[in-house]
C-alpha positions, 0 to 999 in steps of 0.5 A: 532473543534479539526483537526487531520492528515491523516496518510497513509500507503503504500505497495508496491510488484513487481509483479513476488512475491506471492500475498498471502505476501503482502494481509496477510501484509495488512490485518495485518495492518488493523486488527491492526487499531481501527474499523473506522480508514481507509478512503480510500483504493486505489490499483494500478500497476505501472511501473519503469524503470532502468537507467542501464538496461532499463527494465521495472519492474511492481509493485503492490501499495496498499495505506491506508488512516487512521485516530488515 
């Protein structure tokens, strides 16, 4: 049995940004993939803050699994 890698994309948007770039970059990526090819999408928000400011900054996360 032949092992392949997992190879993963990640997108990433503050949260303020049009939502319609990020899904057409996304859908993008995915209609570039071979029917099959992803195994696992996970969407998620996640919160920075900055040392010199200490404001929080919200941002969308989109990960794909893949496998080529």
């Amino acid at each position: 049995m032949m092992e392949t890698t997992m190879q993963m994309r990640l997108f990433t948007q503050d949260w303020r940004a049009e939502a319609g770039k990020m899904q057409a970059e996304v859908n993008d990526f995915l209609a570039s993939l071979p029917q099959g090819a992803v195994k696992h999408v996970n969407t998620a928000t996640a919160a920075t803050r900055t040392a010199l400011t200490d404001k929080s900054q919200e941002h969308y996360v989109i990960t794909v699994w893949y496998d080529v």
